[in-house]
C-alpha positions, 0 to 999 in steps of 0.5 A, spaced: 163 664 312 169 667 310 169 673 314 165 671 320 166 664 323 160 664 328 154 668 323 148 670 327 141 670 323 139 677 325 145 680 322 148 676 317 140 673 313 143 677 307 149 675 306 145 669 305 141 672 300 146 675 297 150 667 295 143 665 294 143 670 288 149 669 285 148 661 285 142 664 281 144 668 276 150 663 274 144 658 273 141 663 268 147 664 265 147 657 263 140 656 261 137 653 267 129 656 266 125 658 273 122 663 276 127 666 280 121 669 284 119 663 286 126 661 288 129 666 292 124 668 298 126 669 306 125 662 307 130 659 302 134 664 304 134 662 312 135 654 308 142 657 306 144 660 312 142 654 316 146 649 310 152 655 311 153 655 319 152 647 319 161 647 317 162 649 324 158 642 327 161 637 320 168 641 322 166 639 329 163 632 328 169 630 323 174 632 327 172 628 334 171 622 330 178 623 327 180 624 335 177 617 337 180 613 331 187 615 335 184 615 342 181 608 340 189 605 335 193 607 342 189 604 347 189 598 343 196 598 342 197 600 349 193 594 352 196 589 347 200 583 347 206 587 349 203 590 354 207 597 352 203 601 359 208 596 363 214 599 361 219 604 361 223 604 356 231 601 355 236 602 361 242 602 359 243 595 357 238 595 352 234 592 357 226 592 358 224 597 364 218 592 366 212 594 370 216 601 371 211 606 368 211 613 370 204 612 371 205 606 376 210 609 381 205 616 381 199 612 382 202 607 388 205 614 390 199 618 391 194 612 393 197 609 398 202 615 401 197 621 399 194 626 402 188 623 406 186 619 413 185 612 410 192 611 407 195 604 407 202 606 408 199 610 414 194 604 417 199 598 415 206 602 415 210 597 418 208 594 410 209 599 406 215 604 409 220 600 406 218 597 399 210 597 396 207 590 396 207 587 390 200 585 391 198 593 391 202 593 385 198 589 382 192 592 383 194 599 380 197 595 375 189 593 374 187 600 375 190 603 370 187 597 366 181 599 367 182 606 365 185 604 359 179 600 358 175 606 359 177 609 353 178 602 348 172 606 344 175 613 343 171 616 348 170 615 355 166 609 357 165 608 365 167 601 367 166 599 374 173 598 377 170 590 380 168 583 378 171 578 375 174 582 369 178 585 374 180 581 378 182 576 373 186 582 370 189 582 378 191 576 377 194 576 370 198 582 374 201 578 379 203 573 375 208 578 371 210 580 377 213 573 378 216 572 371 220 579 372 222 575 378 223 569 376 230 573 372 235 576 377 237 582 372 230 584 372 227 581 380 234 586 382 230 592 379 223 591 381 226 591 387 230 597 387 223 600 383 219 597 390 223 601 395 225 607 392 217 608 390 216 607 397 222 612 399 218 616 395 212 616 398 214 615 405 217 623 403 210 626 402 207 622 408 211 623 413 214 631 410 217 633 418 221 628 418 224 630 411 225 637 413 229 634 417 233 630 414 234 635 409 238 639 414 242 633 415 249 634 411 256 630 410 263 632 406 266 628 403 273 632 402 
């Protein structure tokens, strides 16, 4: 196995005889007593070939499992108490950056502004063109939620987007969407985040009138 990592049987029985071989010798050397006839056959050669090849499927088994313990520690901690999926960072202040996740802003971007013909922002423009409702906030906060929840295992494990877990989920979001209100250091923020988002998706829903703009120029000699 040392010099071929995928050994096919056909072709490489043999060396698997060959290692049977050796493992009987250094046993008679050391005074084990057996008929190394009634030992070393094709069957027990197969028997090691097969025990052999199986370091690929342990390496595999072992390495998957080791994957979905992080998989399974980063979501918790992502969905934990401090609700890191929620934030981005410091700003300048030192400040927390809350419900300003970069997963945030793309998921209201190419949900609601996206490409397709049932966009909100295009059915309810008048709502939608100069900053995102918080209610569609709160339901991509559940969604991305839900997603997390889907890995909580270390695996993907689907989880319907409905029902009362979510809807409560919903619910909790807006709730922290009112604390950030309730400071005006941080509602100041969350509404500069809210119109500069929908700027941003105005921009990919609406791309003429921003080819247009972009001939647009002032000189501030």
């Amino acid at each position: 196995m040392l010099h071929n990592g995928f050994p096919e049987r056909s072709k490489h029985l043999h060396e698997a005889g060959h290692i049977l071989t050796k493992v009987i010798e250094k046993c008679l050397e050391e005074g084990y007593i057996f008929d190394r006839n009634d030992v070393q056959t094709r069957n027990t050669n197969i028997v090691v070939f097969k025990e052999a090849s199986t370091y690929r499927g342990k390496m595999k088994t072992g390495n998957q499992l080791e994957q979905q313990e992080i998989i399974a520690t980063n979501v918790a901690e992502l969905l934990g108490e401090e609700s890191p999926y929620l934030l981005n960072g410091k700003d300048e202040q030192g400040k927390s950056n809350n419900i300003a996740h970069p997963c945030i802003r793309e998921l209201c971007i190419q949900h609601f502004y996206g490409n397709g013909q049932d966009l909100m922002a295009k059915m309810f423009e008048d709502h939608f063109k100069d900053a995102i409702p918080e209610h569609a906030i709160a339901i991509v906060m559940a969604c991305i939620y839900n997603a997390l929840e889907e890995y909580e295992l270390g695996y993907f494990s689907k989880r319907p987007f409905k029902g009362a877990r979510y809807k409560e989920i919903y619910e909790t979001s807006l709730d922290l969407i009112e604390e950030v209100k309730a400071s005006p250091y941080h509602k100041a923020k969350w509404d500069k985040n809210r119109r500069q988002w929908a700027r941003d998706g105005m921009k990919l829903l609406n791309p003429a009138t921003e080819r247009r703009r972009a001939k647009m120029k002032v000189h501030v000699d």
